[in-house]
Every structure is written in structure tokens, then in C-alpha cells.
C-alpha positions in Angstrom: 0.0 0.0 0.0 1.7 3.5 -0.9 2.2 5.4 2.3 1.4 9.1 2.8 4.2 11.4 2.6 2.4 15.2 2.7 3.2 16.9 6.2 -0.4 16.6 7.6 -1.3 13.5 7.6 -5.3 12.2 7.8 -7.1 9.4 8.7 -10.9 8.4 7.0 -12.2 8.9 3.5 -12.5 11.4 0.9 -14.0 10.3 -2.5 -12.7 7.4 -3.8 -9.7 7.2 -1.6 -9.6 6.0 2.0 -6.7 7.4 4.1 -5.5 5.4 7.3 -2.8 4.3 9.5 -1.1 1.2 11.3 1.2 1.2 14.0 4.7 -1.2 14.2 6.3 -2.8 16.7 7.2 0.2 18.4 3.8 1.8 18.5 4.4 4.3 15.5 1.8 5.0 13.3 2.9 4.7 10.0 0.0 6.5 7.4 -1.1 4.6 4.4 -3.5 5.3 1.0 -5.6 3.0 -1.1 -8.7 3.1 -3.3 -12.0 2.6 -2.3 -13.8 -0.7 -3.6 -16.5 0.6 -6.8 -18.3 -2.4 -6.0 -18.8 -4.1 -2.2 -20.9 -7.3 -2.7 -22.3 -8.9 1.0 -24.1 -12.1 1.1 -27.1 -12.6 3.9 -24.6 -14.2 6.3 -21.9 -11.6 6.3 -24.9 -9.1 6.7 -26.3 -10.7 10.1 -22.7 -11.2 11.3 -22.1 -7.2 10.3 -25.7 -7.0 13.0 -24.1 -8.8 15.4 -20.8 -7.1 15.4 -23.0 -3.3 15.4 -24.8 -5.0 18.7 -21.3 -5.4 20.1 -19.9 -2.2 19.0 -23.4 -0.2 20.6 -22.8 -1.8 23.6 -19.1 -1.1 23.7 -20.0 2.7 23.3 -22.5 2.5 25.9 -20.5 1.3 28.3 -17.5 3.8 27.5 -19.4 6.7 27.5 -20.6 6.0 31.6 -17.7 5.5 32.6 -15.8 8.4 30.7 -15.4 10.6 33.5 -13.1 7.7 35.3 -11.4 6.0 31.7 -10.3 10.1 30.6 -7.8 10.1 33.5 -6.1 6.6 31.8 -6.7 7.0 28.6 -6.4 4.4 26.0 -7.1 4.9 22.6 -7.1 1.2 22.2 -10.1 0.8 24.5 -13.0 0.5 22.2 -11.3 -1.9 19.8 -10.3 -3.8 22.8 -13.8 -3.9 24.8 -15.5 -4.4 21.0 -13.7 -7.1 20.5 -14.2 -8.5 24.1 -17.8 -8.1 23.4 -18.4 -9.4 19.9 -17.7 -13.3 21.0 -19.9 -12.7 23.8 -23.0 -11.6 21.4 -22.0 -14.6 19.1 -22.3 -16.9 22.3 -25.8 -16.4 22.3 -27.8 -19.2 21.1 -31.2 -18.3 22.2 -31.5 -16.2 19.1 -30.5 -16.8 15.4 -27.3 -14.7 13.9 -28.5 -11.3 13.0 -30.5 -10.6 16.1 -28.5 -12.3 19.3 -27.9 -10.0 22.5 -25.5 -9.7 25.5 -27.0 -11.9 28.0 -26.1 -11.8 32.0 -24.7 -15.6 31.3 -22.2 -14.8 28.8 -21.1 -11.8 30.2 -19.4 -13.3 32.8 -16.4 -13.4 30.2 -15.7 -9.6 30.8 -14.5 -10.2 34.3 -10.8 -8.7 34.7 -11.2 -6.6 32.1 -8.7 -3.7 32.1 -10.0 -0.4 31.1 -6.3 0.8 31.1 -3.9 -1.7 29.0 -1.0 0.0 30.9 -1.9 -1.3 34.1 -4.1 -3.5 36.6 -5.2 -4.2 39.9 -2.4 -6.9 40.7 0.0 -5.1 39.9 -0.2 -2.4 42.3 -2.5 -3.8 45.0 -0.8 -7.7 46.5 -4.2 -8.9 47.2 -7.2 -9.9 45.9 -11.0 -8.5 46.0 -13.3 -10.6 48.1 -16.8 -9.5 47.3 -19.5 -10.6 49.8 -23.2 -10.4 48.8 -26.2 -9.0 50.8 -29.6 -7.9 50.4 -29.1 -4.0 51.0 -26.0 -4.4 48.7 -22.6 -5.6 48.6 -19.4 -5.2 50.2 -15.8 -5.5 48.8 -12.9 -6.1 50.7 -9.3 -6.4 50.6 -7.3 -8.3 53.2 -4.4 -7.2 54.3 -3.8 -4.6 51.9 -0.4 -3.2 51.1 1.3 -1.4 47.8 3.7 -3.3 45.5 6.5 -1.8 45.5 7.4 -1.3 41.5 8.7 0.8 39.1 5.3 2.8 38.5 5.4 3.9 42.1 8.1 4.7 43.2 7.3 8.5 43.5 3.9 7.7 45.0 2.9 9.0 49.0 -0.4 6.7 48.7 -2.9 5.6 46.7 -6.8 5.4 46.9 -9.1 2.6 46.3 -12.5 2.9 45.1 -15.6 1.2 43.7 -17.8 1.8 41.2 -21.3 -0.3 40.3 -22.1 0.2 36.8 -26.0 -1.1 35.8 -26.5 -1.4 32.5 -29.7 -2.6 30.2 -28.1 -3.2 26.4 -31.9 -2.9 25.4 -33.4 0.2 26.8 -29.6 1.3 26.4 -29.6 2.9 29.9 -26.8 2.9 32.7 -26.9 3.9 36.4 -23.6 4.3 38.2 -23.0 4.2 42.0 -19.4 5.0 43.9 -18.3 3.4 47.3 -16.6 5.3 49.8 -12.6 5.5 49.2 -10.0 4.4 51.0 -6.7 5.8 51.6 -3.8 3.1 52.2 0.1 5.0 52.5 3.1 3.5 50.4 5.5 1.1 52.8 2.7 0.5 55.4 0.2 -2.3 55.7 -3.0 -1.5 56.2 -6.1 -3.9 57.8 -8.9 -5.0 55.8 -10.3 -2.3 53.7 -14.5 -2.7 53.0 -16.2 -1.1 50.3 -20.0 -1.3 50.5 -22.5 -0.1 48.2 -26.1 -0.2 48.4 -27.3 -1.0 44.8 -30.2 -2.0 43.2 -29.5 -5.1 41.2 -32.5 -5.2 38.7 -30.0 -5.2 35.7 -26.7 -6.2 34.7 -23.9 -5.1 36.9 -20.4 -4.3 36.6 -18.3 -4.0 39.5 -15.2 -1.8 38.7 -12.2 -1.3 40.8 -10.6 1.9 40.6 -6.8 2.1 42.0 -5.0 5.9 41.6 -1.4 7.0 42.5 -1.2 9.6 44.3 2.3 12.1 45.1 1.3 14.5 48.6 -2.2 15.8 47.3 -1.7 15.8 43.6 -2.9 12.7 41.2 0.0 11.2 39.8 -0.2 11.5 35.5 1.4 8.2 35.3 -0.8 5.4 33.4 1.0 2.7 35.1 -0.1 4.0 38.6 -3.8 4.1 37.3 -5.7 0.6 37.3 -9.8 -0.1 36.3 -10.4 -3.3 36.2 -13.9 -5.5 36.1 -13.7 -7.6 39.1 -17.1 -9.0 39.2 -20.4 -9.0 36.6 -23.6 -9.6 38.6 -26.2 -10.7 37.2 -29.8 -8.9 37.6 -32.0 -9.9 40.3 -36.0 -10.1 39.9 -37.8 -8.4 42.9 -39.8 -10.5 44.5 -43.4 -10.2 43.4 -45.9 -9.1 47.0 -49.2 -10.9 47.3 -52.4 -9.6 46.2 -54.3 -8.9 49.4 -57.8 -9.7 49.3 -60.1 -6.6 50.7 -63.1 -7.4 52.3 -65.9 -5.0 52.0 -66.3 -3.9 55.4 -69.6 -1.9 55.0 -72.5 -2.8 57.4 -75.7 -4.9 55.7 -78.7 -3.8 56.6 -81.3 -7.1 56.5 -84.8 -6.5 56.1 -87.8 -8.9 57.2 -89.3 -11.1 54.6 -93.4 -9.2 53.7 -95.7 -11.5 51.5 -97.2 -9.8 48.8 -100.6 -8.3 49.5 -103.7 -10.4 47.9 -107.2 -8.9 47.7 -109.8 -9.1 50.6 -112.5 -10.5 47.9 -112.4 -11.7 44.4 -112.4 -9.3 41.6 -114.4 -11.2 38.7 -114.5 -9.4 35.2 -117.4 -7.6 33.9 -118.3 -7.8 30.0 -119.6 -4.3 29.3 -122.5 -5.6 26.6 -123.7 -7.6 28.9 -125.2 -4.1 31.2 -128.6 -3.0 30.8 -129.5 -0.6 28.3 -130.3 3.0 29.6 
């Protein structure tokens, strides 16, 4: 493919020629050229599989766009092709449904757990334990044993770091999303800490994500370091029907009134009919 040699350099389409890039080995991009197709001929299986990969992409985007305000401060602008692709063998998974109109399903999403929103770094690397999340009825509650930082390369300026979690409830249909926080926790470099508990009261009627937020942190300023900034999916709960309350029966309460049984009235004598030509005349 020729390459693009002009100073600035694009990315997309413009009449019959589509401009783009690829990166090497050591993450350059490197900008190409070639001519758009005249023709592009699809048969019906290649157009449900296109479905089923839009379904994945939707969902991808969906799930970006709640959680932007948390994946902006470890940006990766390998994220949607990595959580597309994540999702697109989870929508194929579905059986339930012919090609061309499967879903994401609570089942099959349980494949997204450890997911790292931030290729650059994770949970285990910077926390040495591991999440134990305990279910309830008002909610859940997250905690980490014995909690203490690695000590790495990523770090090695930090003062402390805070741990956080986020529920993330999402319905691929309606294509909704609520988001709840826990509180945060503070644990200082070179000292261990005791258990740490997140709780959150949540309201599991759809899909949940649990997400564990790690930042670095230098005095009181966030460190700018990707590799001291891990969100990871640690758990994917499934949604949980409310339990359905009786019907009570109400009883009409109002007072009867009961009245005596009367006969009906029948005449003192007998009334016999009178022909009228049989009177006298005059």
C-alpha cells in the first residue's frame, strides 16, 4: 500500500480514496493510501454477522461513554477496539436467538470479568491482594485483606494511593446505565494496612459491573502516570428479579342492613270481570 508522505497527515475517507494508519512494533503510526472498492458485494450471512458485530460495537460505546469521566484520567485509545472485541464473542455466544438478532445476556457476560479499562496497568500489579466480594440484600461489600502497595517501578514517587468502587447497571436494550461509587479508601506507600471494606447499596434489577478503581497519588496531587492508574472489572452480577408481593384480598367492610321477609298483599274479595255488553241498556 503506498504510504502518505504530505506533512499533515489524515485518517478516513475522501472520494474514492480511504486514508488510514497502522502502528509497528514500536507503537508508531505509519500512514497509508488506497482506493475505495466501486463495488462491495455482502451475502445474507456476512450481513447478520455485520448486525451482530453493530450490537457489540453499541454496547461497547454505551459502556465507555458511563464511565468516561473515570477511563479520561487513563486514557487508552485502544479501548473501544479492545472492549468491541471482548464483546463481539460474547454476542456470538448467544444461542437463544439466530445470527442477525443475538444479544449480550447476564450468562455470557461473565467473560468480561478482569477486564482492564487501562492496557497500561491492573489491579495486581499495584494492589498484592485480591478483592473478596461478599453479597447481601441492601447491597454488597468488597474487601481487601491485608492490603499493602507493590512496591514497582510505576510507584516509586507515589505517597499513597486510593481505592474505590464503582457499580455500573446497564440494560443493552433500553440502552440505559446507572452508576453508584463506594466510599474511598486511603492506604500509604510502605505501610500495611487492615482489611479495607467497600459497601454499596445497589439495586441489582440489571446487569452489573463492579469496577475497581486504583490511583497514585504524590502528597495531594494525582500522579499522571498510566501505570499507577488501574480499572479493572472484578465481578459482573447478574440482575436480580424483585420478589413479586401478594395480592391482598379486601373485604368489603360496609354494614348490611337485613330486612324482614313481607308476602305480597292479595285482595280481601275476588275481583271477577265484567263484560260491558252484557249491562242493561239505559
Amino acid at each position: 500500500m503506498p504510504r502518505q508522505h504530505r506533512i499533515i497527515r489524515i485518517s478516513g475517507r475522501k472520494g474514492n480514496e480511504i486514508y488510514y494508519y497502522r502502528k509497528n512494533k514500536k507503537k508508531r503510526k505509519r500512514y497509508f493510501i488506497r482506493r475505495a472498492p466501486e463495488t462491495v458485494t455482502q451475502t445474507a450471512a456476512t450481513k447478520r454477522a455485520a448486525t451482530d458485530f453493530g450490537t457489540a460495537s453499541k454496547a461497547s460505546r454505551l459502556v465507555r461513554h458511563a464511565l468516561h469521566e473515570y477511563t479520561r484520567l487513563c486514557y487508552d485509545n485502544r479501548l473501544h477496539g479492545r472492549l468491541a472485541g471482548k464483546l463481539v464473542p460474547i454476542v456470538r455466544a448467544d444461542l437463544s436467538y439466530p445470527s442477525g438478532q443475538r444479544v449480550l445476556t447476564a450468562t455470557n457476560m461473565q467473560s468480561l470479568k478482569d477486564f482492564r479499562f487501562n492496557d497500561a496497568a491492573g489491579i495486581h500489579q499495584l494492589l498484592n491482594t485480591t478483592p473478596v466480594i461478599e453479597k447481601s440484600d441492601s447491597g454488597i461489600n468488597i474487601s481487601l485483606p491485608g492490603t499493602f502497595i507493590k512496591r514497582n517501578h510505576a510507584l516509586r514517587n507515589t505517597t499513597h494511593i486510593t481505592v474505590k468502587a464503582v457499580a455500573l447497571s446497564v440494560n443493552f436494550i433500553k440502552g440505559s446505565t446507572r452508576q453508584l461509587e463506594s466510599n474511598t479508601a486511603v492506604i500509604k506507600c510502605g505501610e500495611e494496612s487492615d482489611t479495607v471494606t467497600l459497601t454499596m447499596n445497589i439495586n441489582r434489577r440489571d446487569l452489573t459491573l463492579i469496577i475497581l478503581e486504583v490511583q497514585s497519588f504524590y502528597g495531594v496531587n494525582r500522579s499522571h502516570n498510566k501505570q499507577g492508574h488501574a480499572l479493572d472489572v472484578i465481578s459482573v452480577l447478574p440482575p436480580v428479579e424483585a420478589p413479586k408481593e401478594r395480592k391482598r384480598k379486601y373485604r368489603n367492610k360496609a354494614p348490611h342492613f337485613w330486612l324482614p321477609y313481607i308476602p305480597d298483599a292479595k285482595p280481601a274479595l275476588p275481583i271477577k270481570r265484567v263484560n260491558c255488553n252484557s249491562l242493561p241498556e239505559g
